[in-house]
C-alpha positions, 0 to 999 in steps of 0.5 A: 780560873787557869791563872789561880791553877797557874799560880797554884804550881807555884806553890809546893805545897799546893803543887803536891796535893793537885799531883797527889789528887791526880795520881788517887784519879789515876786510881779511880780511873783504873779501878773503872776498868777491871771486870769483876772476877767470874763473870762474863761483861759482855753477857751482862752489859746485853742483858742490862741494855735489854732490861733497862734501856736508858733507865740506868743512864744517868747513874752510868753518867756518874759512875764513868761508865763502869755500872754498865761494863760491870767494873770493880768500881760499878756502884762508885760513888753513888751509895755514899751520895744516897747516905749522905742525902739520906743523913741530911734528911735524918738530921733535920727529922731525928732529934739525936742527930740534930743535937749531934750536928749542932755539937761542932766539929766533934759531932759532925765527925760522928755523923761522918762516921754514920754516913760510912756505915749507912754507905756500906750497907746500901752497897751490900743492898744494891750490889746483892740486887744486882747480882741475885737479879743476874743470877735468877736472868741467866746473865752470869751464864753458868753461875752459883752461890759462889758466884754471886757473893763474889760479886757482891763481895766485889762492888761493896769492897769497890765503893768502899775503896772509892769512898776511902779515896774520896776521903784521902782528896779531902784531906791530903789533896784538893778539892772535895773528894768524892765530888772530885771523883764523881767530876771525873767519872762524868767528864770521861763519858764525853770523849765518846759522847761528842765522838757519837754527836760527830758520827751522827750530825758531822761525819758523811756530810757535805760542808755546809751541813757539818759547819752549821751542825757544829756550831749549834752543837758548840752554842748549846753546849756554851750556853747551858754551860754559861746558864749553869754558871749562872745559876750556881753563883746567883745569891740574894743577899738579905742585909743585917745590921747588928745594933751597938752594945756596951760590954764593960767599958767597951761598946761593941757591935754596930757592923753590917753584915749580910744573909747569903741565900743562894738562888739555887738552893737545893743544888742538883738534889731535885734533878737526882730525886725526879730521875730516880722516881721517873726511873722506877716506871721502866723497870716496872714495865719489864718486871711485869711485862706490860702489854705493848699499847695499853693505856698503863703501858703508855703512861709508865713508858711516857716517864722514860726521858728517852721519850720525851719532845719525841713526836712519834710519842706524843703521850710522853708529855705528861711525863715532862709534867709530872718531871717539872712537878717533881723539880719544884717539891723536891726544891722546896722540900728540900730547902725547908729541911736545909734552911730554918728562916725561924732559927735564923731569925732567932738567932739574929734577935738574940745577937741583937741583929735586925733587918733595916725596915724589918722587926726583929722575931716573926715578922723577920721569919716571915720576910726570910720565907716570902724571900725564900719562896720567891728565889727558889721558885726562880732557882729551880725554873733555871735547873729544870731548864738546864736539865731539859735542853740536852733532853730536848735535843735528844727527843727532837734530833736523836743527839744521845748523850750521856751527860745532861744538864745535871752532869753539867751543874756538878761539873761546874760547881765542883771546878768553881768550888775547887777553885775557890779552895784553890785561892782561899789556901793561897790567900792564907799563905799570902797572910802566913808569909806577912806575918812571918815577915 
C-alpha cells in the first residue's frame, strides 16, 4: 500500500488529485468545526448527552464528531448514505427504476440526479426534527421561530455542501468521495479515542500493568483490523465456461471466465440497519419516560449496546440476540435485493455460458443460491464478530470508543478501494505511455 501511493506521487496527475482530495478534507474538517450561528453548543451537546446517551454514538462516529458539538456539517454525510440505501432498495422494488438503472450510464445518471433530491429532503427532515425537538426542550435557551429555520436552514445547506464536495473527490480527486469523507470523519474520532484507552487502562499505572494493557489494546486492534481485512477480500469464485461459437467464418468463444462473489456481500449495510432499529428503544424510553426497573423498561433498555456483556445488566443479553437476528435478515435481505442468481443464470444461458458439471437455466439458479446462502451465512458471522469485540470490551472493561468494528470495515474498505483505483490509473497510464511509444 505505501509503495502504490509512493508511486502515485511520481505521477503528476495522480500527484494532483490526492493534493486536491486533501485540500476538499481540509474543507470538511473545517466545516466540522463551525458552530451553527444562534445557539449555544455547549447547552445543546448536554442536553443531546442527557436525552440520548450513546444512542447517537455510532452516527457521531460518522459524522467526525460534529453531530454532538451541533456543527455547520452536524448531519454530514449521513442523509445521502439513507438515500442511496434508500434508492438502492426503490430500484429493485420499483419497476421505472429498475429499467432506468439497466439503461447505462445515461440512466445511472438519472438516478444519481434522484439520489440528491431524496438527500436534500431527508436533510430538511431531520435537521427540522433536531431543531423544533431543541426548541419545544428549552435547549436553545431563548429561542423563536427565527431560530429554528436558521438551524434547519444551516444542517441542510451543511450536507448539501458535504455532498457536493464528495461529488467534486469523485470526479477531480481520488478515491469515492463520499467514502473518502466519511474515511475521514471516523478516523479523526481515534486520537481522542486511544488518548481516553491511555487515561483509563495506562496513565497512573505501575509498569507491568500499563505494558500488558497496551499490548492487549495493540492485539485487539490488530486482530479485528486483520479480521476485516480478511473479510472484505474473501471471494468465492464460481467458474463459467462459455461454449465455442460460429459467427461468419470465424468461430468464436470458448473462454473460461469466472463469477466473483463476495463472501461479505452486504458490506456494513446489516451492521448500520441493526444500530439504527436497536437505537429507537432508548429514544423510546426518554420520550415516554418509563418507569426505572419495570419489565418494559428493562427490555427497551437491554437494546442499548452500552449495556451489553455488562455483568451488572445481565437482562442485556437479549439485546445481544435480537442484534445478531437482525445481522443475518438484514445480510440476507439485503443480498437477495443486490444479487438475482436467476438473471444471472439466464444471462449465462443466453451467452452460451454454463457452469462445468452444472445444466445451464434452473439447476444454474439453484446452484448460484445454495452457493450464495452457504457464503453469506459465512460472510455475516465474520461482521457480527467484528462488530461485537470492540462492544465486548466496552461492556467487560468499560473501554468506550467511538469506533467499532463497522467503523473499522469502512476504513479498511474505503483505503483498499482507494488503493485499488490508485493502481488501476497508474496501470492504464503504464498501457497509454506503450502505445504512445
Amino acid at each position: 500500500m505505501f509503495k502504490t501511493l509512493v508511486n502515485a506521487f511520481k505521477i503528476e496527475q495522480l500527484r494532483k488529485k490526492i493534493f486536491y482530495t486533501f485540500w476538499i478534507v481540509v474543507v470538511v474538517r473545517l466545516g466540522c468545526q463551525l458552530p451553527i450561528p444562534g445557539i449555544d453548543v455547549s447547552q445543546v451537546q448536554a442536553f443531546l448527552e442527557s436525552v440520548v446517551g450513546d444512542s447517537y454514538s455510532f452516527i457521531d462516529s460518522f459524522t467526525g464528531g460534529s453531530f454532538l458539538s451541533m456543527s455547520v456539517f452536524a448531519l454530514s454525510v449521513t442523509p445521502y448514505i439513507t438515500s442511496s440505501i434508500i434508492m438502492q432498495l426503490l430500484t429493485i422494488a420499483i419497476p421505472a427504476l429498475e429499467e432506468m438503472n439497466r439503461d447505462g450510464e445515461d440512466g445511472k445518471k438519472k438516478i444519481q440526479k434522484i439520489t440528491r433530491y431524496v438527500s436534500v429532503a431527508l436533510a430538511i427532515i431531520e435537521s427540522a426534527g433536531l431543531a423544533i425537538g431543541f426548541h419545544r426542550q428549552g435547549a436553545l435557551g431563548e429561542s423563536n421561530a427565527f431560530t429554528v429555520l436558521t438551524i434547519i436552514a444551516t444542517l441542510t445547506a451543511g450536507s448539501c455542501v458535504i455532498m457536493w464536495l464528495g461529488e467534486r473527490i469523485s470526479d477531480k480527486g481520488i478515491g469515492s468521495g463520499i467514502s473518502i469523507i466519511l474515511l475521514v470523519n471516523i478516523v479523526s474520532k481515534m486520537p481522542s479515542d486511544f488518548a481516553n484507552l491511555y487515561e483509563m487502562f495506562v496513565k497512573n499505572k505501575d509498569v507491568v500493568q500499563a505494558i500488558v494493557a497496551v499490548v492487549i489494546i495493540l492485539a485487539v486492534v490488530i486482530a479485528t483490523t486483520i479480521l476485516v481485512i480478511i473479510l472484505q477480500d474473501a471471494e468465492r469464485r464460481i467458474p463459467v465456461q462459455y461454449s465455442k461459437k460460429v459467427q461468419g467464418r470465424k468461430m468464436t468463444g470458448g473462454q473460461s471466465s469466472y463469477i466473483p462473489l463476495k463472501v461479505n456481500t452486504a458490506g456494513v449495510i446489516p451492521v448500520i440497519f441493526a444500530s439504527s432499529l436497536l437505537s429507537v428503544p432508548s429514544i423510546i424510553i426518554n420520550l415516554f419516560n418509563l418507569t426505572p426497573g419495570t419489565t418494559a423498561q428493562k427490555i427497551l433498555q437491554g437494546m442499548n449496546q452500552q449495556f451489553w456483556f455488562n455483568p451488572e445488566y445481565p437482562y442485556a443479553s437479549i439485546g445481544i440476540i435480537v442484534y445478531i437476528v437482525l445481522n443475518v435478515l438484514f445480510a440476507y435481505f439485503y443480498t437477495s435485493v443486490t444479487f438475482n442468481p436467476m438473471e444471472v443464470a439466464n444471462n449465462m444461458k443466453k451467452n452460451g455460458g454454463f457452469i462445468p458439471g452444472i445444466r445451464p437455466g434452473k439447476p444454474t439458479q439453484d446452484y448460484l443460491n445454495k452457493i450464495l446462502n452457504y457464503i453469506v451465512l459465512i460472510g455475516v458471522t465474520g461482521l457480527v464478530i467484528i462488530a461485537l469485540i470492540p462492544i465486548f470490551f466496552s461492556g467487560m472493561f468499560k473501554a468506550d470508543v467511538s469506533f467499532g468494528g463497522t467503523s473499522l470495515i469502512i476504513i479498511v474498505g474505503v483505503i483498499l478501494e482507494t488503493m485499488k483505483q490508485m493502481e488501476s490509473q497508474m496501470l492504464v497510464r503504464n498501457y497509454s505511455g506503450f502505445l504512445n511509444d
